[in-house]
C-alpha positions in Angstrom: 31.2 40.0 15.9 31.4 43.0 13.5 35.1 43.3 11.6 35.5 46.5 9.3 36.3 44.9 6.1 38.0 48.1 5.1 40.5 47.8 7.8 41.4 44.4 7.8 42.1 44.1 4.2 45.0 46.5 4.7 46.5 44.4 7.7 49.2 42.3 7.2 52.1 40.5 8.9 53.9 37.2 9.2 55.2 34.2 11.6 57.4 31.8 12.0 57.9 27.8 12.3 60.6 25.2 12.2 60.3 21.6 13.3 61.5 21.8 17.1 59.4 21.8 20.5 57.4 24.6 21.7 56.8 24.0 25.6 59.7 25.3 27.1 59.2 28.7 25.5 55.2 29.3 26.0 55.5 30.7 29.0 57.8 33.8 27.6 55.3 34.0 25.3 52.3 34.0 26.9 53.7 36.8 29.1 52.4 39.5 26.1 49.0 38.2 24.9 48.6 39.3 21.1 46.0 41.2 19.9 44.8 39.0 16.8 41.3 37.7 16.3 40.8 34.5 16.5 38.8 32.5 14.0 38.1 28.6 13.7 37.7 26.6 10.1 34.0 24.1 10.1 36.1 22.0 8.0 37.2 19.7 11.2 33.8 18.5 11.3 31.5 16.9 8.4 28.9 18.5 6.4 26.0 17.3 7.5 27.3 19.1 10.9 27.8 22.2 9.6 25.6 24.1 12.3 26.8 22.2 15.2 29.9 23.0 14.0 29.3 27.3 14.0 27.4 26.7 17.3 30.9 24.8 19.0 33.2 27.3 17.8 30.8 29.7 18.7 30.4 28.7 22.8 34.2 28.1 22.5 34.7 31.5 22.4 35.8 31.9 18.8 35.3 34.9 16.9 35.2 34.0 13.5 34.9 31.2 11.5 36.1 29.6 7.5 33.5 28.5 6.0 33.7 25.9 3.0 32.6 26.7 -0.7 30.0 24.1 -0.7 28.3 26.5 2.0 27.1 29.2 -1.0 25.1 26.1 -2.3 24.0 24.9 0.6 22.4 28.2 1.4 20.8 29.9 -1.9 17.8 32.4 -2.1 16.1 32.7 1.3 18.6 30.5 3.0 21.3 33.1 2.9 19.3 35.2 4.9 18.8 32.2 7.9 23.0 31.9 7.2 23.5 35.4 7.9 21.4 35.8 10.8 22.7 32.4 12.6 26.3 33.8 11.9 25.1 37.3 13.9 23.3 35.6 16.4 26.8 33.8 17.2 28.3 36.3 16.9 31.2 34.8 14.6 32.4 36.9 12.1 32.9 34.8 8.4 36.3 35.9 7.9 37.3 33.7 4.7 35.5 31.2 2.0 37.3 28.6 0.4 36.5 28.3 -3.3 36.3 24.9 -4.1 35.9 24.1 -8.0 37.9 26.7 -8.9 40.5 25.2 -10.7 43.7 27.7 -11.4 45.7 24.8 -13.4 48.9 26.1 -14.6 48.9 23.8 -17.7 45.3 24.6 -18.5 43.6 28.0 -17.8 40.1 28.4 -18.0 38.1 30.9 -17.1 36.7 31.1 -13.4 35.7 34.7 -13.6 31.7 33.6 -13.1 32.8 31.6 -10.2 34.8 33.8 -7.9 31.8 36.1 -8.6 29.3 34.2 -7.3 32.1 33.5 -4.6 32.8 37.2 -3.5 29.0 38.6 -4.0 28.1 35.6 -1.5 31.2 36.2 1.4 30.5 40.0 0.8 26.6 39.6 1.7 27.9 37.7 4.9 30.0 41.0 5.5 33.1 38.6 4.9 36.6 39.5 4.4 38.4 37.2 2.5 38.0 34.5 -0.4 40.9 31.6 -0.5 41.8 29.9 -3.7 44.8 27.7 -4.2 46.7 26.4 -7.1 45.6 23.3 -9.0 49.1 22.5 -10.4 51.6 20.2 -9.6 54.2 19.6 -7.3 57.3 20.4 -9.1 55.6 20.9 -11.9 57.6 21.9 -15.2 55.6 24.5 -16.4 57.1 27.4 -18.9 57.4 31.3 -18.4 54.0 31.5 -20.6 52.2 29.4 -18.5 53.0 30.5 -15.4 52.3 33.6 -16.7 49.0 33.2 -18.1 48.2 31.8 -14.8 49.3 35.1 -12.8 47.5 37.2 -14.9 44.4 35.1 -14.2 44.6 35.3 -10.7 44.9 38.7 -10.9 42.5 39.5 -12.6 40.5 37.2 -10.5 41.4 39.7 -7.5 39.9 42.7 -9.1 36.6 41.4 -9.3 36.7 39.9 -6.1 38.1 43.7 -4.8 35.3 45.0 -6.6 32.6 43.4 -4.6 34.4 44.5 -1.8 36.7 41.5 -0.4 40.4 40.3 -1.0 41.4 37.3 -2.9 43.9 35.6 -0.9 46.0 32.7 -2.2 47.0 29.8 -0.4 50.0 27.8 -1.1 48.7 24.2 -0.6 50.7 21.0 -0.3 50.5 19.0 -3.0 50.0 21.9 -5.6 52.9 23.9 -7.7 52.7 26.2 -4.9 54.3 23.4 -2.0 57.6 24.4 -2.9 59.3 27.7 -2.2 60.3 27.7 -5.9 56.6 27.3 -6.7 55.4 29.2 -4.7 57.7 32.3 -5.6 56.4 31.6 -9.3 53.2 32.1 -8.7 53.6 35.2 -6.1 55.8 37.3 -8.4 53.6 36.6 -11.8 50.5 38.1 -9.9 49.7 41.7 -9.1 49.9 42.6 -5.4 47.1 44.6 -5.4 44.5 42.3 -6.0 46.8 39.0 -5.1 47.4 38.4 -1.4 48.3 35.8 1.0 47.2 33.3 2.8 50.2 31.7 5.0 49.5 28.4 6.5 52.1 27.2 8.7 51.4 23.8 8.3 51.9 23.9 4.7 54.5 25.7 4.5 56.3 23.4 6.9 55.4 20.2 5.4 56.6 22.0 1.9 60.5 21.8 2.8 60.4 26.1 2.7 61.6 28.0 6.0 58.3 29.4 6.9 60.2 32.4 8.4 61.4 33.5 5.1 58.2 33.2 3.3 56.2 35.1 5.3 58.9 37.8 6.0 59.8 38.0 2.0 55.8 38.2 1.5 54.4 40.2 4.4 52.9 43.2 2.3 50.6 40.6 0.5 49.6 38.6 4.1 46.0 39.1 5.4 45.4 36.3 7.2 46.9 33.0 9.0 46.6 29.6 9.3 47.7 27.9 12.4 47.2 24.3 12.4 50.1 21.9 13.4 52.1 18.8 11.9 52.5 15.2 13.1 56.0 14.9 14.2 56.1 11.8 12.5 54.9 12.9 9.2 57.5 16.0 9.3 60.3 13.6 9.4 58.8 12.0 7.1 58.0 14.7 4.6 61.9 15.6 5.5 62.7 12.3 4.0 60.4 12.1 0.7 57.3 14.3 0.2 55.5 11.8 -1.8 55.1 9.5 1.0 53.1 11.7 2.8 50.9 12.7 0.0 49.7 8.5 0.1 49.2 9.5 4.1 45.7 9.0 6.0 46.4 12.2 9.0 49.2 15.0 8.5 48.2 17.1 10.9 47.0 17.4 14.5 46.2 19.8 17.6 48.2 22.9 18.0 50.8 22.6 19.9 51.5 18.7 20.0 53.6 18.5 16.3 56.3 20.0 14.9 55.5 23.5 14.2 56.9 26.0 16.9 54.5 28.2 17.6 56.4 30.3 20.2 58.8 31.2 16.9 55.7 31.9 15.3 54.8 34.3 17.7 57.8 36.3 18.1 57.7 36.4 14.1 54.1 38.5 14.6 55.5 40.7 17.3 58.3 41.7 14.8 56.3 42.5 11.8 53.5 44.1 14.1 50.4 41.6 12.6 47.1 42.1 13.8 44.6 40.8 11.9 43.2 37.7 11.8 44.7 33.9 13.0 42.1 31.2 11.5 42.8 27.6 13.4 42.1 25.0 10.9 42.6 21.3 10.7 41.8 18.8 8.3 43.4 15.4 7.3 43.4 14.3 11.4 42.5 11.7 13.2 39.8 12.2 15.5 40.3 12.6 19.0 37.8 10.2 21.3 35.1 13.5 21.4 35.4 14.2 17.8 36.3 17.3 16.2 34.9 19.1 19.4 37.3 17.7 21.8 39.8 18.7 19.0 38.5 22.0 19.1 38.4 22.6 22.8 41.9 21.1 22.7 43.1 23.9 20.1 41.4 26.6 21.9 43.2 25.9 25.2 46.7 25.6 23.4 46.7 28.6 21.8 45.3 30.5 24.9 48.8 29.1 26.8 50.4 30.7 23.9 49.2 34.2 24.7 46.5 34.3 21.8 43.5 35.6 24.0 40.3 33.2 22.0 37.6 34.8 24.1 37.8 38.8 24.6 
């Protein structure tokens, strides 16, 4: 589905979470559905199903998807033309690229400027929007004023060439990276320039970070251009509660929306109040697979945000 890139950059917004039950408020919710396109991450399935994967978010209704960085090398020279046509012929718009091997180490900054150019001239051939990179420090981390910010100037800079071939850098505060805490995060936000820095929220991370997901995203909404819903074991958010660490050695964190501890209906109400429109991008990794794979998981997620008043096929 065409997006103008132009117009979704400039969107922004935020949500909520908090580690209570959802059910018993869906149906206010669903009452108003939200506008928001709706995207859907490959990474649930494996590489080697990567175009199963485009063609079952694709019939599900979908219309977008995350694709991973390995993607770019998967698809060089004449390949990115079959890429780009598969992805119009679905009709799925490839709203963000992760950017895997970019390594943004607080302790350590090297220059990625060649990378996140190859990153941002490939998603902006697509007619992408977005390119995610996350922090590769860590948790906690005691790193000085110098280093901190050396590494916001980076990142900034690294958002002017990405604006330059014509997409947004967004940067997404991952758990188990500098940027799981609140304090962390906040280091990393305020050393880097707006303009070329935004955010990514995931409300999974967030949650599973100990920081009132609430705040964040009202504190940061300016910078916010796109969202992650995914949702957290119950389990593994007492857990994380508890002692952080313990779920870092964990198998599965998260699961299907709407059967963990996020509460979406919060979340929801939290986009009505900052008016956000642009995209919602369902993504889950580190799961355990449902009996139908990462399909069932899939349809499963597709029918829990639709009780939720997020209209998937439109």
């Amino acid at each position: 589905m065409a997006v103008d890139r132009r117009d979704f950059l400039k969107r922004s917004g935020s949500w909520a979470v908090g580690v209570v039950g959802w059910n018993s408020a869906v149906g206010a919710i669903a009452s108003a559905t939200l506008p928001n396109p709706i995207g859907y991450a490959t990474i649930s399935w494996p590489r080697s199903q990567f175009t199963h994967a485009l063609d079952t978010i694709a019939s599900l209704g979908f219309k977008g998807v995350q694709l991973l960085g390995w993607v770019r090398d998967d698809y060089p020279g004449g390949k990115f033309g079959e890429l780009k046509d598969r992805l119009n012929g679905l009709r799925l718009s490839p709203v963000a690229l992760s950017c895997w091997g970019v390594k943004l180490d607080p302790a350590q900054v090297t220059d990625q400027s060649a990378k996140i150019r190859d990153f941002a001239e490939f998603q902006s051939g697509l007619g992408g929007l977005f390119l995610q990179v996350t922090d590769d420090g860590r948790p906690g981390g005691q790193y000085s004023p110098t280093q901190i910010k050396a590494l916001g100037e980076q990142m900034s800079a690294l958002g002017k060439l990405a604006t330059d071939s014509g997409v947004a850098l967004g940067y997404h505060p991952h758990f188990n990276s500098l940027g799981e805490t609140r304090e962390g995060m906040a280091r990393i936000l305020d050393a880097t320039d707006p303009r070329y820095v935004k955010l990514i929220a995931d409300v999974g991370h967030i949650l599973l970070g100990g920081s009132d997901p609430a705040e964040v995203i009202r504190t940061y909404h300016e910078r916010l251009i796109m969202m992650h819903f995914k949702d957290v074991r119950k389990d593994i958010a007492a857990l994380a509660e508890k002692d952080r660490g313990l779920v870092r050695k964990g198998q599965y964190a998260f699961c299907e929306i709407g059967e963990g501890a996020v509460n979406f209906p919060a979340v929801l109400q939290a986009l009505r109040d900052v008016q956000f429109s642009g995209w919602i991008v369902i993504e889950l990794d580190n799961f355990e697979l449902p009996p139908g794979g990462p399909d069932e998981a899939a349809r499963r997620n597709k029918a829990n945000v639709e009780k939720l008043g997020l209209g998937v096929i439109g």
